[in-house]
MDAnalysis code that builds the backbone (N, CA, C; Angstrom):
import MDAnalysis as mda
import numpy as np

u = mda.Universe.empty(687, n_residues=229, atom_resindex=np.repeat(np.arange(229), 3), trajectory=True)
u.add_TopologyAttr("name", ["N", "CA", "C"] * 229)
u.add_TopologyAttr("resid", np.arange(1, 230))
u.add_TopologyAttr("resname", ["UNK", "UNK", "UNK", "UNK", "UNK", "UNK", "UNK", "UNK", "UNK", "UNK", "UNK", "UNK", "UNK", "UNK", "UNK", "UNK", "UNK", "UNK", "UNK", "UNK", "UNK", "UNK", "UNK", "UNK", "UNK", "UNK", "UNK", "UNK", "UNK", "UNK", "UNK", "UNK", "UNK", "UNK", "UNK", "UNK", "UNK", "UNK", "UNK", "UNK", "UNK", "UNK", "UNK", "UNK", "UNK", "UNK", "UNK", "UNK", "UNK", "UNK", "UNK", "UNK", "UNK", "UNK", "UNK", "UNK", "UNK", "UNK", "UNK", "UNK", "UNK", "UNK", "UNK", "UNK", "UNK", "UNK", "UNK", "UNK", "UNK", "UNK", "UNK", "UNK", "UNK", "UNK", "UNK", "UNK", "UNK", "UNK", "UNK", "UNK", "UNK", "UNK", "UNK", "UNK", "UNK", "UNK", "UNK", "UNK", "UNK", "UNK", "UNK", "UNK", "UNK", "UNK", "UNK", "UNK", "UNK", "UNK", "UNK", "UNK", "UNK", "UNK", "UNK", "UNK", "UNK", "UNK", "UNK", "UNK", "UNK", "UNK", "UNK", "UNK", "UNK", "UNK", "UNK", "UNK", "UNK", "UNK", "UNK", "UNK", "UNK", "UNK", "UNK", "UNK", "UNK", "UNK", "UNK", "UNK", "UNK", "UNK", "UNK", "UNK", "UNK", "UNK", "UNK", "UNK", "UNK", "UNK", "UNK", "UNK", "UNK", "UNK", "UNK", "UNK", "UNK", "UNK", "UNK", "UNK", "UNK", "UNK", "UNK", "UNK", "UNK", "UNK", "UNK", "UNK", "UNK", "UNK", "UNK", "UNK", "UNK", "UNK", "UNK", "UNK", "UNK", "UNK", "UNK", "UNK", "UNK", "UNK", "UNK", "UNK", "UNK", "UNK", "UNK", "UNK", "UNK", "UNK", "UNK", "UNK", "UNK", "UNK", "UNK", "UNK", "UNK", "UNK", "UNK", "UNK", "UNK", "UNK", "UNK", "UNK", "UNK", "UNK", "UNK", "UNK", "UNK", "UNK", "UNK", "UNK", "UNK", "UNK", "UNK", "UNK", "UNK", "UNK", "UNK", "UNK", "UNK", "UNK", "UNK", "UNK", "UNK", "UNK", "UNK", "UNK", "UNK", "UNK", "UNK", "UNK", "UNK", "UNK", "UNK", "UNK", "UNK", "UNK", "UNK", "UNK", "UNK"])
u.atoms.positions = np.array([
    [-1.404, 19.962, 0.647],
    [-0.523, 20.611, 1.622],
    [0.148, 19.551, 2.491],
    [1.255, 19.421, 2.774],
    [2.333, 18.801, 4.266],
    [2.411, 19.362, 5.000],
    [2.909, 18.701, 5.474],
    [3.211, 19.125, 7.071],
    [4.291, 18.553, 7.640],
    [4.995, 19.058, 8.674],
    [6.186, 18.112, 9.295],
    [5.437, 17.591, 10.233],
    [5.231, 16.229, 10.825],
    [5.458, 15.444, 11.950],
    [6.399, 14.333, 12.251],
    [7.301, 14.767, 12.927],
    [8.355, 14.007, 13.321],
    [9.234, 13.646, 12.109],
    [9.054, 14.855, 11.219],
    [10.225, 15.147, 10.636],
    [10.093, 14.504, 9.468],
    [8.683, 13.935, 9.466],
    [8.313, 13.274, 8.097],
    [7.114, 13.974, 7.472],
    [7.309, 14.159, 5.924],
    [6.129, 15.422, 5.714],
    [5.122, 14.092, 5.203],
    [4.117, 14.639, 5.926],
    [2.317, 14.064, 4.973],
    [1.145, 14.417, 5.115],
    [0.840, 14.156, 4.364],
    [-0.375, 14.846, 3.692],
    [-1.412, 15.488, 5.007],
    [-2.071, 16.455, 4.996],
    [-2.773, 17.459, 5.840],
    [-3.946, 16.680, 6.502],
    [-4.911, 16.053, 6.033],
    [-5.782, 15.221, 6.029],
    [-5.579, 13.573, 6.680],
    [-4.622, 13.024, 6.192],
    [-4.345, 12.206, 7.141],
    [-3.476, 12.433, 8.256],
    [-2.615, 13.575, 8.407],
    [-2.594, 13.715, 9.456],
    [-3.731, 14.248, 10.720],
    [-4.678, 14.897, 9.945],
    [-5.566, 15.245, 11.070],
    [-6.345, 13.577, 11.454],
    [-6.316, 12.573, 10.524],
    [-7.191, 11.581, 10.901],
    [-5.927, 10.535, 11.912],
    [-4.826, 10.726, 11.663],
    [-3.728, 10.442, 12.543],
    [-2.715, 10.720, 13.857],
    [-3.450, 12.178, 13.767],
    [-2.895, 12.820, 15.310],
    [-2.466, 12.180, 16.176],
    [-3.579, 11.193, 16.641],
    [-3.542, 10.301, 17.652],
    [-2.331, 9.654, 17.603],
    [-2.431, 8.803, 16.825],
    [-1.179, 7.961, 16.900],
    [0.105, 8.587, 16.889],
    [0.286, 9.697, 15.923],
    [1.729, 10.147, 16.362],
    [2.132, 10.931, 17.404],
    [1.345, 10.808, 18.493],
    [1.462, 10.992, 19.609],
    [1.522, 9.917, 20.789],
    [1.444, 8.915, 20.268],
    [1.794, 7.200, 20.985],
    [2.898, 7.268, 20.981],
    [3.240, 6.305, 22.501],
    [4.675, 6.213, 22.716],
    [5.013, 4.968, 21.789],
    [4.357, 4.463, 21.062],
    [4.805, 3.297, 20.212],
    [5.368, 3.828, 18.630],
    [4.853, 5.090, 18.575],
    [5.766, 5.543, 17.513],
    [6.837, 6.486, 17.812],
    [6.528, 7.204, 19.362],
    [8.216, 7.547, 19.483],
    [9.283, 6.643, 19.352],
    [8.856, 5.530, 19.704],
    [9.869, 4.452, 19.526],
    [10.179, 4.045, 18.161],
    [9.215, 3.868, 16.981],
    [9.605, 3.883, 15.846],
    [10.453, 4.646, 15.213],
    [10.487, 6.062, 15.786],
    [11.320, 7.043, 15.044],
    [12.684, 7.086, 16.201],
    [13.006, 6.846, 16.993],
    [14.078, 6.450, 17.574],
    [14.722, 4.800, 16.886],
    [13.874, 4.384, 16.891],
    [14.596, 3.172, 16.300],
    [15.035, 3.389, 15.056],
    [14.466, 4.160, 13.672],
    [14.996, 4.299, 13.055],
    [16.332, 5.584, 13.088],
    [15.776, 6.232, 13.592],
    [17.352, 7.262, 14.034],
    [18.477, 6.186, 14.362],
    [18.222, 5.691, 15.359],
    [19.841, 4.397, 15.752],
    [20.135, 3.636, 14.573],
    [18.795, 3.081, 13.602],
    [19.604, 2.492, 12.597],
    [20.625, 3.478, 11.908],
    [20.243, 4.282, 11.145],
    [20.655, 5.766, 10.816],
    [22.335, 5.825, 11.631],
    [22.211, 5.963, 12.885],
    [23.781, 6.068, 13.221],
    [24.582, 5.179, 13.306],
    [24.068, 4.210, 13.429],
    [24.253, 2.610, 13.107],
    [24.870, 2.408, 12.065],
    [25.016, 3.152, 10.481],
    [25.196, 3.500, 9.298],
    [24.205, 2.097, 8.590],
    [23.217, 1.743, 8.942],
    [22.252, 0.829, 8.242],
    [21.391, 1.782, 7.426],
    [21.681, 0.890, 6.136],
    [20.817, 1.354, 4.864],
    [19.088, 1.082, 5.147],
    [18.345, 1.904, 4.684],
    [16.711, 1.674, 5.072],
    [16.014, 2.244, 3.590],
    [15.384, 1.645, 3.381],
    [14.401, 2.088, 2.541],
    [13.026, 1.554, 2.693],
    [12.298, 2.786, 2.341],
    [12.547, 3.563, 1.469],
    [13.160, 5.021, 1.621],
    [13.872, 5.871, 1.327],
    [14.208, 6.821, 2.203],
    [13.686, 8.127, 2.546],
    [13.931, 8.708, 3.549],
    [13.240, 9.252, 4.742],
    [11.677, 10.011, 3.630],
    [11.673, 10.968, 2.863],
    [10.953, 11.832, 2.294],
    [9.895, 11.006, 1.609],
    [10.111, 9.524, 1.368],
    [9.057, 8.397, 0.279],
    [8.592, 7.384, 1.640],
    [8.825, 7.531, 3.057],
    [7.927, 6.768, 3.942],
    [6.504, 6.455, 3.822],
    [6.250, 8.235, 3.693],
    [4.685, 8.199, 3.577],
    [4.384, 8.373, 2.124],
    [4.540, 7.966, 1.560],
    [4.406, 8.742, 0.414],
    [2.822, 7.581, -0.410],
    [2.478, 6.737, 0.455],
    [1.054, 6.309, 0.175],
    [0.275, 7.060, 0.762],
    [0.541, 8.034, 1.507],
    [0.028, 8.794, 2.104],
    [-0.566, 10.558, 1.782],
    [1.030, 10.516, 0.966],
    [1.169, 11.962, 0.304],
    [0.505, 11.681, -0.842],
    [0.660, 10.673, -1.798],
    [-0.205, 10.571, -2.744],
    [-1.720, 10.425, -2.685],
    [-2.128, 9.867, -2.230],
    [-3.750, 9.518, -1.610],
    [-4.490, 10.523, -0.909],
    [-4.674, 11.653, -0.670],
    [-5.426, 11.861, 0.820],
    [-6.747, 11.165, 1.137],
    [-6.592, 11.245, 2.658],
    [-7.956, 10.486, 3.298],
    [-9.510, 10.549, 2.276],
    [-9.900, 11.252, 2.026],
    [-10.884, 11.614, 1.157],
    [-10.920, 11.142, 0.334],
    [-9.732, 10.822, -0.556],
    [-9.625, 10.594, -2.228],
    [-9.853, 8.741, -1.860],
    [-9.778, 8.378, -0.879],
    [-9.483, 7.272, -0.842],
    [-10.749, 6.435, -1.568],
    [-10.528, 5.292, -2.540],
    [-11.000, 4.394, -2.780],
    [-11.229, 2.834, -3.475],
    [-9.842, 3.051, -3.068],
    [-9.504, 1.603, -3.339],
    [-8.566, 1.406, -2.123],
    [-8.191, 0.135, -1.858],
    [-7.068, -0.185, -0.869],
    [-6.207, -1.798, -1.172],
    [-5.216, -1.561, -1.469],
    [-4.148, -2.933, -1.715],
    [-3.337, -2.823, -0.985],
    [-3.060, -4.017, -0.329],
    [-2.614, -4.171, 0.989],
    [-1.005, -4.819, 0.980],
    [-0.033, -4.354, 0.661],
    [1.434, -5.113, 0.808],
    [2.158, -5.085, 2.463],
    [3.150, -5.863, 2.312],
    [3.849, -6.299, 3.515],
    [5.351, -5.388, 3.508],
    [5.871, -5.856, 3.118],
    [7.079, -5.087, 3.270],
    [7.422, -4.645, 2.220],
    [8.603, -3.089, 1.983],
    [9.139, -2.270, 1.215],
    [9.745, -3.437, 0.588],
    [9.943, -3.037, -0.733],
    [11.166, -3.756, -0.793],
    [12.518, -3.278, -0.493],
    [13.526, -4.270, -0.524],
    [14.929, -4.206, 0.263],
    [16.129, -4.189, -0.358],
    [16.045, -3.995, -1.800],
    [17.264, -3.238, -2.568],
    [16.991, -1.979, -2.769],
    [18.379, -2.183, -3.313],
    [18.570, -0.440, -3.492],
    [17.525, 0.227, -4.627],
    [17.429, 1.469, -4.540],
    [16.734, 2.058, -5.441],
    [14.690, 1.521, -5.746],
    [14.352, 0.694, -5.015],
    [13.460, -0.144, -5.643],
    [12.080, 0.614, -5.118],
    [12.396, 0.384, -3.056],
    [10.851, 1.014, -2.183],
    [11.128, 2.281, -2.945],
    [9.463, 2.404, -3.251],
    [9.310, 4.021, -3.034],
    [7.749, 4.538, -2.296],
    [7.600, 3.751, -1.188],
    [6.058, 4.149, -0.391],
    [5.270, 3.630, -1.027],
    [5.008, 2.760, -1.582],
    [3.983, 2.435, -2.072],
    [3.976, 0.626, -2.757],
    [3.101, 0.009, -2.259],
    [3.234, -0.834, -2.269],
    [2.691, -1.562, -3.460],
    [3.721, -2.788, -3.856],
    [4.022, -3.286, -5.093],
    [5.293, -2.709, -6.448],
    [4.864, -0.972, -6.034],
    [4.875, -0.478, -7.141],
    [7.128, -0.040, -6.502],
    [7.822, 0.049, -7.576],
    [8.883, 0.404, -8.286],
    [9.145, 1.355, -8.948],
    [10.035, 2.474, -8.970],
    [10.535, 4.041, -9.954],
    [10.763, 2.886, -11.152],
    [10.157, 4.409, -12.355],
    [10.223, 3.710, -13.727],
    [12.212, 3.123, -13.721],
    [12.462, 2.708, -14.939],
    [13.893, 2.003, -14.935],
    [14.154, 1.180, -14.048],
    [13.520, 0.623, -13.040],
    [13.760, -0.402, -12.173],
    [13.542, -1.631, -12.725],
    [13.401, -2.737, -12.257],
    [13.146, -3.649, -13.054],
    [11.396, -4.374, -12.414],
    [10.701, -4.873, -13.062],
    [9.758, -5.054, -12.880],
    [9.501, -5.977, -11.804],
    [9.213, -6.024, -10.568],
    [9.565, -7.517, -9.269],
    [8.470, -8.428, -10.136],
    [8.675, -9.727, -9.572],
    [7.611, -10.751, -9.913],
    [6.109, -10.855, -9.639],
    [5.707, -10.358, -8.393],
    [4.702, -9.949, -8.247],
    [3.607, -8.780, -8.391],
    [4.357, -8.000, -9.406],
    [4.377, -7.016, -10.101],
    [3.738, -7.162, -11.399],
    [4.671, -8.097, -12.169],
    [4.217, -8.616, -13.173],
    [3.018, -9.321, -13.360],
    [3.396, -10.354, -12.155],
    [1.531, -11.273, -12.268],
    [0.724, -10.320, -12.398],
    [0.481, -9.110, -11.350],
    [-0.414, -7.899, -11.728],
    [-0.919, -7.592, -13.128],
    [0.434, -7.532, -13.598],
    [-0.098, -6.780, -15.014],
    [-0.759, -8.218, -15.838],
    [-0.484, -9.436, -15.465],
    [-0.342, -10.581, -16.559],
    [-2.207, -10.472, -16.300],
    [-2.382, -10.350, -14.411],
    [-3.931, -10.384, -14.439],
    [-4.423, -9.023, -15.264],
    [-4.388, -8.104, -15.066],
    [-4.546, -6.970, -15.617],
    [-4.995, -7.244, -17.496],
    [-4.023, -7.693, -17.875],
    [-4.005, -8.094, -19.412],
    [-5.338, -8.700, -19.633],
    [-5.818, -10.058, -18.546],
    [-7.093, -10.733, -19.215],
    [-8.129, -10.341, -18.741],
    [-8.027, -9.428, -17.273],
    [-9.134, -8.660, -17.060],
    [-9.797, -7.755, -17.439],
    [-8.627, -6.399, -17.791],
    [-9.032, -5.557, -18.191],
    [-9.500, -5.621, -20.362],
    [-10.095, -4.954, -20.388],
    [-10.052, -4.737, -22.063],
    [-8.990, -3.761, -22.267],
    [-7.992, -4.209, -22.989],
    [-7.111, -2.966, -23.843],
    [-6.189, -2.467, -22.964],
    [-5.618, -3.451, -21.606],
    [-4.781, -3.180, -20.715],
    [-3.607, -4.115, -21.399],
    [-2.424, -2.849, -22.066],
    [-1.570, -3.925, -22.465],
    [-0.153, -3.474, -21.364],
    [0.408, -4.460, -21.516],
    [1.937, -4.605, -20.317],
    [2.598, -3.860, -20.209],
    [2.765, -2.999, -19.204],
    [3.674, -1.677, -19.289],
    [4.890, -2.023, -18.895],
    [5.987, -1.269, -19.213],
    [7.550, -1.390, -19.339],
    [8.004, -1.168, -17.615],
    [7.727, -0.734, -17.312],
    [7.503, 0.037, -15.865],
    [6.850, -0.256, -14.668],
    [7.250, -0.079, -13.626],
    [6.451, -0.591, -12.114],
    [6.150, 0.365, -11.323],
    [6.122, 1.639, -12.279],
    [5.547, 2.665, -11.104],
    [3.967, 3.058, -11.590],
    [3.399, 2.572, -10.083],
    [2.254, 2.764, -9.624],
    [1.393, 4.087, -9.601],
    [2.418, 5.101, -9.607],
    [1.605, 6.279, -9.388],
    [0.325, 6.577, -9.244],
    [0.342, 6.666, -11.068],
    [-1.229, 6.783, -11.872],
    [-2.135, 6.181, -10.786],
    [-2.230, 5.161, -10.417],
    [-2.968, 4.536, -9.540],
    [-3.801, 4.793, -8.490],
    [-2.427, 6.158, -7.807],
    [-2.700, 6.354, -6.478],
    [-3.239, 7.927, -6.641],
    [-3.074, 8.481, -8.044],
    [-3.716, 9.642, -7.976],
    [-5.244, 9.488, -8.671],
    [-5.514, 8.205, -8.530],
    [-7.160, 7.929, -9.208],
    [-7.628, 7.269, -7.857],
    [-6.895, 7.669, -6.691],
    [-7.686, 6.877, -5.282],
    [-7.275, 5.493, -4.877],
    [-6.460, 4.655, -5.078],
    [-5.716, 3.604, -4.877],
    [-4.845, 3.708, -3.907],
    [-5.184, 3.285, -2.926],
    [-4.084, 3.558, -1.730],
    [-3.452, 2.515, -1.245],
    [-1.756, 2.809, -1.550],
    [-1.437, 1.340, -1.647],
    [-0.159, 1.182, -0.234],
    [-0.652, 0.906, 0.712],
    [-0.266, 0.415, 1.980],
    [0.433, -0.733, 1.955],
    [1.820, -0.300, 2.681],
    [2.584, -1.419, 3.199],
    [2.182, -1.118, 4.785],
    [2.202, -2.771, 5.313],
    [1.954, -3.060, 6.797],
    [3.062, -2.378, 7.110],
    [4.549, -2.472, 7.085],
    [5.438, -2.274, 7.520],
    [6.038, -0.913, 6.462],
    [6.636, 0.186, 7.515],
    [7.110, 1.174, 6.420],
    [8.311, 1.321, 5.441],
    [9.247, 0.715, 6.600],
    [10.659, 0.746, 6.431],
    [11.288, -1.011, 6.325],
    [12.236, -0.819, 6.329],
    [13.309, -2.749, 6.340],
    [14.499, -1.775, 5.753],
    [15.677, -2.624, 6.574],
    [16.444, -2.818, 5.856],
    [17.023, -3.237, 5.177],
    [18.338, -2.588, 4.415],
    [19.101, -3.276, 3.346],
    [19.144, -4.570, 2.978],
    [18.963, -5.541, 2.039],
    [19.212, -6.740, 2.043],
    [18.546, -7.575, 3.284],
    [17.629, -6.897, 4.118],
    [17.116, -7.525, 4.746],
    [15.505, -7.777, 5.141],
    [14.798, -8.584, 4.768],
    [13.166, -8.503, 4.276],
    [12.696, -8.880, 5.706],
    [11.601, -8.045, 6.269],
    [10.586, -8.078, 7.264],
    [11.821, -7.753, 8.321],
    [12.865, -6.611, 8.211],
    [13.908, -6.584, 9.384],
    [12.909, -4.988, 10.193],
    [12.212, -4.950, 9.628],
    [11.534, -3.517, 10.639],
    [9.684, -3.834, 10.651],
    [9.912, -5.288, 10.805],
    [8.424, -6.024, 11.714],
    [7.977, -6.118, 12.762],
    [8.914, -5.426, 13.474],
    [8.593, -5.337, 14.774],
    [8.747, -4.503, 15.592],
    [9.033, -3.246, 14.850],
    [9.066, -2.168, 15.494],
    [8.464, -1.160, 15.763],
    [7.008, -1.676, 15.251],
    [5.846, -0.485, 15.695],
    [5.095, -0.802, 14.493],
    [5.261, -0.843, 13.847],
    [5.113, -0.033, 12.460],
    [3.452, -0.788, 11.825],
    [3.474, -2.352, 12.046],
    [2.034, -2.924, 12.100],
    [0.872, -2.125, 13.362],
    [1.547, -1.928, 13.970],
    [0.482, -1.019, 14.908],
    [-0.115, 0.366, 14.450],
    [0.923, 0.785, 13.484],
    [0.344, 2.206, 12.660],
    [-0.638, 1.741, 11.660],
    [-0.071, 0.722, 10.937],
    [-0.869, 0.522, 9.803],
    [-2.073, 0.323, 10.192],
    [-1.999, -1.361, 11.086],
    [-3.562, -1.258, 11.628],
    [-4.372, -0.163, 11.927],
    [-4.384, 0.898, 12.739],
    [-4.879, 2.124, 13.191],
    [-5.174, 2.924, 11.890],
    [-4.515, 2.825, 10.844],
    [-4.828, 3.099, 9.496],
    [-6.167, 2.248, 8.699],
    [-5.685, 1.763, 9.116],
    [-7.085, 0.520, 8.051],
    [-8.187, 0.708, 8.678],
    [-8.105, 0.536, 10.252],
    [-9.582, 0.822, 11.224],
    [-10.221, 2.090, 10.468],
    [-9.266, 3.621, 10.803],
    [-9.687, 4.275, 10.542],
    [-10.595, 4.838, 9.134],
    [-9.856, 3.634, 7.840],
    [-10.492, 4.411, 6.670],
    [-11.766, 3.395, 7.012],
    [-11.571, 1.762, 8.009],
    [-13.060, 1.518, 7.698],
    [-13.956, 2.164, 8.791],
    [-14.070, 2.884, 9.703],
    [-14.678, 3.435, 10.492],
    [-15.208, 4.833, 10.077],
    [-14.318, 5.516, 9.218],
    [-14.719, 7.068, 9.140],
    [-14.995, 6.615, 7.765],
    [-14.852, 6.397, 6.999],
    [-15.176, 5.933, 5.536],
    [-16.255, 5.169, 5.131],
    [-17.116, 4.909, 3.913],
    [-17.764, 3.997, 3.243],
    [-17.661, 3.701, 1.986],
    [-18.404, 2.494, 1.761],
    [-17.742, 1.664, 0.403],
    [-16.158, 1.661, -0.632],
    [-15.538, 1.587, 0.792],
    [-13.902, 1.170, 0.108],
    [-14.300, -0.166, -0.271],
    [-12.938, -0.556, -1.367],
    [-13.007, -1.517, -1.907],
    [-11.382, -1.920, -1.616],
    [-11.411, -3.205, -0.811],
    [-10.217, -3.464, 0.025],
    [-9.344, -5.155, -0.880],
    [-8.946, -4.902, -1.572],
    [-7.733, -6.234, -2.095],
    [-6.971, -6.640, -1.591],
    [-7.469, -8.372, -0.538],
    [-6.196, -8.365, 0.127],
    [-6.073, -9.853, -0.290],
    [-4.742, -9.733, -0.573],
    [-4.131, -10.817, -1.376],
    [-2.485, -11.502, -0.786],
    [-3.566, -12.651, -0.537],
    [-2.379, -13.467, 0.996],
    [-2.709, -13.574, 2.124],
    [-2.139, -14.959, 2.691],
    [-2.159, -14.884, 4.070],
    [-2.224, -13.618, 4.640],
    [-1.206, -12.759, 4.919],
    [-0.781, -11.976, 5.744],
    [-1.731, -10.664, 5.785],
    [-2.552, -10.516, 4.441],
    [-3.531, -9.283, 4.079],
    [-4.569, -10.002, 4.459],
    [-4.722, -10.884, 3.995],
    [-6.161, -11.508, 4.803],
    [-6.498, -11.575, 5.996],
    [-5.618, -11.719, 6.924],
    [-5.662, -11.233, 8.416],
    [-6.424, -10.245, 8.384],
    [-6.006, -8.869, 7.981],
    [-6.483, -7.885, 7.685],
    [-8.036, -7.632, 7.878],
    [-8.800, -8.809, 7.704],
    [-10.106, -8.183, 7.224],
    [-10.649, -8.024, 8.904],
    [-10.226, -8.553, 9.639],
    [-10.893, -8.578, 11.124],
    [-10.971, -6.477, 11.555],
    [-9.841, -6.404, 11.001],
    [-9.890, -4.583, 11.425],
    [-10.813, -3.829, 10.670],
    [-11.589, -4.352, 9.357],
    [-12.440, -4.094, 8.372],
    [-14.228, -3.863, 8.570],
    [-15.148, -3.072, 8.495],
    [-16.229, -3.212, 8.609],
    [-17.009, -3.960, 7.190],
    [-17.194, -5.078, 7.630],
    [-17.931, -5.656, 5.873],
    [-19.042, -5.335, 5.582],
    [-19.865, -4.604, 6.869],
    [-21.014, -4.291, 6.276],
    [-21.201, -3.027, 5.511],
    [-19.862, -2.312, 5.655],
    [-20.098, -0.698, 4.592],
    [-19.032, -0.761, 3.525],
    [-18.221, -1.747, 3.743],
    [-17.092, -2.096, 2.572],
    [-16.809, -3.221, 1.613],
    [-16.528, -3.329, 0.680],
    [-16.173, -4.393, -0.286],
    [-14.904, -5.057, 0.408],
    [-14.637, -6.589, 0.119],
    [-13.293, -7.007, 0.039],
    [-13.639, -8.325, -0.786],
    [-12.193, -8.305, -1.803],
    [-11.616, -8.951, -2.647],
    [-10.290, -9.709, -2.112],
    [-10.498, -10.875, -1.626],
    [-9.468, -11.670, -1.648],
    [-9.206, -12.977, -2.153],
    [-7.623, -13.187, -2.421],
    [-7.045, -14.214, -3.134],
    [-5.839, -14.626, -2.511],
    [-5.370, -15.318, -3.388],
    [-3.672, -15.569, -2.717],
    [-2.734, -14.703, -3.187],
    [-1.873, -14.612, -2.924],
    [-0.892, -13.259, -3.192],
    [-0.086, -13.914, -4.438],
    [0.015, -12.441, -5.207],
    [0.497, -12.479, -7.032],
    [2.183, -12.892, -7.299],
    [2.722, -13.626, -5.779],
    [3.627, -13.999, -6.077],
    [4.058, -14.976, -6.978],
    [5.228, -15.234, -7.850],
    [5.865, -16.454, -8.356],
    [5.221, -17.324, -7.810],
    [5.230, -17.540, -6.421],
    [5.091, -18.937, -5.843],
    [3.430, -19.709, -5.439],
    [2.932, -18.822, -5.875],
    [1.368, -18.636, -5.589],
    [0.176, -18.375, -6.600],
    [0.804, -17.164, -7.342],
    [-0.156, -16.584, -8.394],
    [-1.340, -17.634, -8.911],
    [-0.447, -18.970, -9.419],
    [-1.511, -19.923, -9.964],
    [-2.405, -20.778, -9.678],
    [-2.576, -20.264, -7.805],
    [-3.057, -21.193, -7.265],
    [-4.719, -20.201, -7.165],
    [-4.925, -19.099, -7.659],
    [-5.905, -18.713, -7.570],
    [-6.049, -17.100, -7.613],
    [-4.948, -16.140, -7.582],
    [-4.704, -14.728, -7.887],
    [-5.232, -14.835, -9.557],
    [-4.939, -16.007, -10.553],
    [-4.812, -15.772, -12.280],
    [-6.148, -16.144, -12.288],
    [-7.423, -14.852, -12.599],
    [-8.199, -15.561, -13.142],
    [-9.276, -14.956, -12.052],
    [-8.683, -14.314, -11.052],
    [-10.109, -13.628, -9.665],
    [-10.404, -12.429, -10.304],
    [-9.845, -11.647, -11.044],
    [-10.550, -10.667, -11.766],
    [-11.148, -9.285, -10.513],
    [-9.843, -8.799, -9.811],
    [-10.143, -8.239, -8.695],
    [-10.056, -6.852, -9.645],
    [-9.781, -6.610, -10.582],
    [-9.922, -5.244, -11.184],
    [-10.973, -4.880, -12.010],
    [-11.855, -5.293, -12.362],
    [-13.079, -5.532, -13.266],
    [-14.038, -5.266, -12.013],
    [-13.832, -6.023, -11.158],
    [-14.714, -6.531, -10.147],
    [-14.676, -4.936, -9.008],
    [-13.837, -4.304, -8.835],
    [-13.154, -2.842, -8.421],
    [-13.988, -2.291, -8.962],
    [-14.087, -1.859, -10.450],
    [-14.591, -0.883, -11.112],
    [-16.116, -1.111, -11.376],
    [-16.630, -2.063, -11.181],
    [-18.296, -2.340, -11.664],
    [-18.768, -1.942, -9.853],
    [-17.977, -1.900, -9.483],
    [-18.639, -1.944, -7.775],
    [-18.468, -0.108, -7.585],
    [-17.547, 0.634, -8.257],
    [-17.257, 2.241, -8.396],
    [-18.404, 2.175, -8.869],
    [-18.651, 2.197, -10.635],
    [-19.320, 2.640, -10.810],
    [-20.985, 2.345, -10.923],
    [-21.056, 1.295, -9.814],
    [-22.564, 1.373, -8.943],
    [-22.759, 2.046, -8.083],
    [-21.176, 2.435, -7.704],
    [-22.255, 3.921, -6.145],
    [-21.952, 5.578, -7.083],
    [-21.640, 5.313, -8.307],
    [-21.630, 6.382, -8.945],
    [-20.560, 7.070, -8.921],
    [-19.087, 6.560, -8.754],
    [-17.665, 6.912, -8.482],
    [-17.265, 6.645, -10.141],
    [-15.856, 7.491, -10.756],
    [-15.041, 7.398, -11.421],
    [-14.009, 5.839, -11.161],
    [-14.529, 4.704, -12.550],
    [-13.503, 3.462, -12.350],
    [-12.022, 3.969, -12.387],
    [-11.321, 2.981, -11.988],
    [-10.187, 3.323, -12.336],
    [-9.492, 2.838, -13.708],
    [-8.483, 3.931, -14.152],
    [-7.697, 3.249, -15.439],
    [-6.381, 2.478, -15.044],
    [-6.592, 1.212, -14.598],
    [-5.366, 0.310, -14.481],
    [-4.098, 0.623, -15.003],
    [-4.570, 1.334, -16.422],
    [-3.333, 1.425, -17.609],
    [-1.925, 2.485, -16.509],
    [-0.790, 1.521, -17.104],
    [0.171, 2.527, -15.756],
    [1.311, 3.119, -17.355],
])
């Protein structure tokens, strides 16, 4: 079930674990700021109905996995709420690919899909969070500062506070921060350097964070996940 808050529909469940915050004056300001971009005639993505949509896909409950991205991406057609992942026919981003390239030697019988949408993923409990919701057009980390790390954080506390044994992938500087908002004593975390071009080989090829996901499921007696997208 949805719901409207502030004109953005999501999911029933995280909104009850979110009330709070969308009642902060730090996200009235988010949704004013994006309204002015809006009359502003600035392009934003992802657009308005795919904001939450790590949100709409996942509910609080289902949650059990967590991959941690930074910003939407910033062409056209590409964000769609969910981080890493791309609508099929898009073209595959680079850090996308390393995914699958790890995927290939981790998994058994995970072969390279044509495609960058994540979905599948997020309806087997994969909740895939961008810090930031929105950016604009042609412009990367342009909506970093407008609230929007303050939601996420309040997000992450919450699945590690009301939650147990998530299994948290954070990959990069910027996700690795991350772990301070994290409880380690009731949660897993997997980190590396981020699956970018510029990085992948310095230690993402070869950590085996998806193998390592699923042997840790199915020790508390959870359904692994099927990587295959």
């Amino acid at each position: 079930m949805s719901v409207k808050v502030t004109n953005v529909n999501i999911e029933e469940s995280w909104k009850k674990v979110l009330m709070h915050e969308f009642q902060q004056p730090y996200f009235a300001t988010i949704k004013q700021f994006l309204i002015n971009e809006k009359k502003a005639g600035k392009i934003i993505y992802p657009p308005g109905p795919l904001i939450f949509n790590a949100f709409n896909s996942t509910p609080f409950p289902d949650v059990k996995v967590v991959i941690l991205g930074q910003d939407p991406y910033h062409g056209p057609n590409q964000a769609m709420g969910l981080s890493f992942s791309v609508p099929i026919g898009e073209k595959i981003p680079s850090s996308l690919r390393n995914i699958y390239k790890e995927l290939q030697t981790d998994i058994d019988g995970f072969t390279m899909p044509k495609h960058g949408d994540l979905t599948k993923w997020t309806n087997q409990g994969v909740f895939l969070l961008n810090a930031f919701l929105t950016v604009r057009h042609k412009q990367p980390a342009s909506h970093q500062k407008i609230g929007w790390q303050t939601f996420t954080d309040a997000v992450i506390r919450k699945l590690s506070e009301e939650r147990e044994g998530l299994i948290f992938l954070l990959w990069g500087s910027f996700a690795k921060k991350k772990k301070t908002l994290i409880d380690t004593s009731k949660h897993h975390i997997f980190e590396s350097v981020h699956p970018s071009g510029l990085s992948a080989h310095r230690g993402f090829f070869g950590s085996k964070p998806f193998s390592k996901t699923n042997n840790i499921l199915i020790q508390q007696g959870k359904k692994p996940i099927n990587w295959q997208v």
